[in-house]
PAGUFI-517753 format. One record per residue (C-alpha): y, z, x. Coordinates in pm, whole numbers, padded with zeros to 5 digits, always signed. Last residue first. Example, Ala and Ser with C-alpha at 12.3 -4.5 7.8 and 13.67 -1.06 7.14 Angstrom:
# residues 2
-00106+00714+01367-00450+00780+01230
//
This chain:
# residues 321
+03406+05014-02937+03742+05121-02848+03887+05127-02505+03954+05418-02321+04257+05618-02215+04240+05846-01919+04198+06202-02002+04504+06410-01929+04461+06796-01998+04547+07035-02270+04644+06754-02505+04923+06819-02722+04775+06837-03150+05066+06840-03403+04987+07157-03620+04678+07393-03646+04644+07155-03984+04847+06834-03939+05110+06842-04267+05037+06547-04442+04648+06598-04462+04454+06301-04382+04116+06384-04520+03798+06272-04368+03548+06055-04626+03202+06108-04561+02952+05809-04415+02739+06121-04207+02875+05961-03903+03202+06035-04024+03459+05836-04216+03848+05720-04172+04058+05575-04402+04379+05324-04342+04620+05135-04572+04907+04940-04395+05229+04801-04524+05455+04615-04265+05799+04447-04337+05941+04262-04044+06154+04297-03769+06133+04069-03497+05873+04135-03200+05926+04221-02882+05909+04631-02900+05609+04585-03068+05555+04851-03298+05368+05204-03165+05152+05372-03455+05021+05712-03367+04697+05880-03504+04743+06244-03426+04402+06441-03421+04379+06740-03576+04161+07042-03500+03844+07241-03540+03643+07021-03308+03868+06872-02996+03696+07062-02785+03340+06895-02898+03468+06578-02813+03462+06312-03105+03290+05983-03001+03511+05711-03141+03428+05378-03372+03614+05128-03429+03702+04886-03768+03955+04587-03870+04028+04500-04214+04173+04214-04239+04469+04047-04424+04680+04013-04128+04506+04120-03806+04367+04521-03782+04377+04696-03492+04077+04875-03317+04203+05186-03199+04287+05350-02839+04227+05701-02716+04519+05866-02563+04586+06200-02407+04263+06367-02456+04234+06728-02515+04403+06839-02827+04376+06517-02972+04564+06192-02944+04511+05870-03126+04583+05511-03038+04741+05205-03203+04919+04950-03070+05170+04681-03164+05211+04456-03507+04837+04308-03486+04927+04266-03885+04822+04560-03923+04653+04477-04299+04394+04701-04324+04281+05019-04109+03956+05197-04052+03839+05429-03854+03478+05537-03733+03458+05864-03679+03191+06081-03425+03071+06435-03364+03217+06545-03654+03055+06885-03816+03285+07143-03677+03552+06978-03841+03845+06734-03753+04112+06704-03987+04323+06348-03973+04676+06359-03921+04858+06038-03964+05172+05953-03717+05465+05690-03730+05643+05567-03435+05986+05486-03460+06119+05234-03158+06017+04955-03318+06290+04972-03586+06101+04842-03913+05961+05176-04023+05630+05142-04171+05528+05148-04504+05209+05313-04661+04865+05339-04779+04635+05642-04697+04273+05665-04824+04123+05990-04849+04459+06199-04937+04636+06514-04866+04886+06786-05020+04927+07167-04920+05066+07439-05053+05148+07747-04878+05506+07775-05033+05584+07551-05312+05905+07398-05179+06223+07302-05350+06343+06980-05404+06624+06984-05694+06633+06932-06034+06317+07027-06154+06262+07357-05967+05936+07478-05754+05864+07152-05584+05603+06870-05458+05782+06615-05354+05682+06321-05394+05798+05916-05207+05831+05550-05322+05770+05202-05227+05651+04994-05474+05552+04637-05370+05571+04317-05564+05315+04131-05764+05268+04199-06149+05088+04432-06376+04878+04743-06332+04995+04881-05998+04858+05199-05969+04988+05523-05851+04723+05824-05898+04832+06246-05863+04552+06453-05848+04621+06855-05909+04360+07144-05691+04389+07461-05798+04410+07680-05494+04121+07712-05137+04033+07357-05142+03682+07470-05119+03740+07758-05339+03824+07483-05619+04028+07558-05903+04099+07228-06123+04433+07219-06178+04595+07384-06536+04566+07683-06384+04890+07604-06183+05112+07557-06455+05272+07227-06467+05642+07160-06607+05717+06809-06686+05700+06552-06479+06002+06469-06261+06221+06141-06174+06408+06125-05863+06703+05866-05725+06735+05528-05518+06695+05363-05828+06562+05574-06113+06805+05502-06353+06850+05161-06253+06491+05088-06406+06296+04813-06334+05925+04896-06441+05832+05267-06414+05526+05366-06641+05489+05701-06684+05197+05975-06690+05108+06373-06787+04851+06632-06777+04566+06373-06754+04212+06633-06771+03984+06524-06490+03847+06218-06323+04066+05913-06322+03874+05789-06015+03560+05792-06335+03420+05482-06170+03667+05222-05968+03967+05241-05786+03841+05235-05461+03897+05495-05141+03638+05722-05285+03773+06089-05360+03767+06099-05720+03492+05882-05730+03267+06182-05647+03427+06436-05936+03515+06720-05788+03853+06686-05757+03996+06622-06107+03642+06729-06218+03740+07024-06462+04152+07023-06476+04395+06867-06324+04526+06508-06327+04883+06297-06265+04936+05963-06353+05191+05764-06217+05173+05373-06376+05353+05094-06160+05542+04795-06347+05624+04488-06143+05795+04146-06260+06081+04144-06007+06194+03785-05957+06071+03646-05633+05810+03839-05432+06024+04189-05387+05965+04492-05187+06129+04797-05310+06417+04973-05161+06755+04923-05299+06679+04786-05616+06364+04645-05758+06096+04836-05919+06096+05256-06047+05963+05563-05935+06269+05569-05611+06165+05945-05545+05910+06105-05723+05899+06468-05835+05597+06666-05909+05703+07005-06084+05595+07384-06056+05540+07643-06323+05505+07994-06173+05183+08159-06058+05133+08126-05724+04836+08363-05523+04576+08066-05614+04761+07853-05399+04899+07486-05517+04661+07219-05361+04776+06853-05422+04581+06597-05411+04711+06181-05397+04551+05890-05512+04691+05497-05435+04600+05170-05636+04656+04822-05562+04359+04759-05379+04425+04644-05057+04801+04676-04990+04934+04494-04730+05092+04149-04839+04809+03999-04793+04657+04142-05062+04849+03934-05241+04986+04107-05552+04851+04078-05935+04798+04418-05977+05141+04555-05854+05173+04692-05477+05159+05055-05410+05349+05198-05103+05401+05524-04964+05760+05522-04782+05960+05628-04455+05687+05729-04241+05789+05978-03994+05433+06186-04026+05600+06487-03889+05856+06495-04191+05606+06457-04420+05528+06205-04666+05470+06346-04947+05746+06611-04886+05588+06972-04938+05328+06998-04704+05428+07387-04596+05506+07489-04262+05363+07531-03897+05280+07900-03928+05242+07986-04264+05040+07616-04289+04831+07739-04021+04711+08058-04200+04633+07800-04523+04418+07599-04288+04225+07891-04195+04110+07973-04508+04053+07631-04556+03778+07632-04241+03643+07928-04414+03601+07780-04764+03392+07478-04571+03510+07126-04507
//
């Protein structure tokens, strides 16, 4: 995406809102979720391993704090497979390459992903302390990210890894001003390449991702693991009304490809996920990316940039490819 189109992005976040929450409110997801190294894949998380950016504006220049809610295993939230035997490591980066860096952005965990300068890191096992409650990193300056005029701020990488046993962390960030309490960074913005996360049980929530469009797509092919053929999936643009998505089966990827419009350039599209009203609850993890038809990476920014997109005009829905 080019400085301009950021430029832009930045006026839409004073508009619409600041991606502090990780996830947002307008996603309606209740939890990111990283699964310890020696998980099932089948359980919904495909490589064990989750990266998040966040932008902080060049114009700040006060410390600010990551926060994450529910750090920890076991307890009130986290997904158990037997006895609780998981520890999860939070890293976070800045510095020369945190971004930059090609693997940095690659939806695996492999290469030099752990580009950059680490700034600080945990490892959360079971720990009441953090059960249903927030730990923070230390203070961060902003110039201690990588600046990037692309990004349009300095740029920080936050990675959560499972490196030892097999249940599922489900947790949250916040990306805020004080330590204590959750207070926003305005005009910041957070995103990632490869999005893994919970969905809500009650089949009448539908969650939303927000990929960026920009004036270079003319086509995406998605990509989503692990659906677990749990409903239906479609995205919305500014133009068209519904366009519907290949859905994954359990432990599967499962791939379509979509001609992009060229009104629907320049904006977001709004992936929704609709549950079977039918079925029985049940736990459901997903991971999804998405790529041009030049192979790059788009990224789903929390906070939809020129905000939720409501088509102009109803365009019958059409079948993947």
């Amino acid at each position: 995406m080019n400085k301009l189109l950021f430029i832009l992005f930045f006026g839409y976040l004073s508009i619409y809102g600041s991606a502090q929450p990780v996830p947002a409110k307008e996603e309606n997801i209740p939890f990111l979720v990283t699964f310890g190294a020696k998980a099932d894949k089948s359980w919904g998380d495909d490589d064990f391993c989750q990266t998040f950016f966040f932008v902080i504006p060049k114009n700040y220049k006060q410390p600010f704090f990551i926060r994450i809610f529910d750090p920890d295993i076991g307890g009130k939230y986290d997904e158990g497979k037997g006895a609780f035997n998981t520890k999860t490591k939070f890293s976070v980066y800045g510095g020369k390459g945190c971004i930059t860096n090609k693997d940095a952005t690659g939806i695996d965990p492999i290469g030099n992903y752990r580009s950059g300068n680490l700034l600080c890191e945990k490892i959360f096992g079971i720990n009441k302390k953090y059960d249903d409650n927030w730990f923070t990193f230390r203070p961060i300056s902003p110039t201690e990210g990588e600046y990037s005029e692309r990004y349009g701020g300095y740029v920080i990488k936050v990675i959560a890894q499972g490196i030892a046993g097999d249940d599922g962390n489900l947790y949250r960030y916040y990306l805020s001003t004080k330590p204590n309490v959750n207070e926003p960074v305005e005009g910041s913005n957070s995103f990632t390449f490869e999005y893994s996360f919970r969905l809500h049980n009650d089949p009448k929530e539908v969650s939303h991702i927000y990929p960026y469009l920009d004036d270079r797509v003319i086509s995406i092919k998605q990509s989503n693991f692990d659906w677990d053929n749990d409903g239906k999936l479609f995205f919305v643009s500014v133009v068209r009304k519904a366009v519907t998505m290949k859905e994954s089966p359990d432990n599967k990827w499962a791939i379509s490809e979509h001609k992009i419009l060229d009104s629907e350039r320049k904006s977001s599209l709004d992936i929704q996920m609709h549950k079977n009203p039918n079925a029985p609850a049940n736990n459901n993890n997903v991971v999804f990316y998405i790529r041009n038809q030049y192979g790059e990476l788009l990224p789903f920014n929390n906070v939809p940039i020129g905000g939720i997109p409501h088509p102009k005009s109803v365009i019958k829905i059409r079948p993947h490819k």
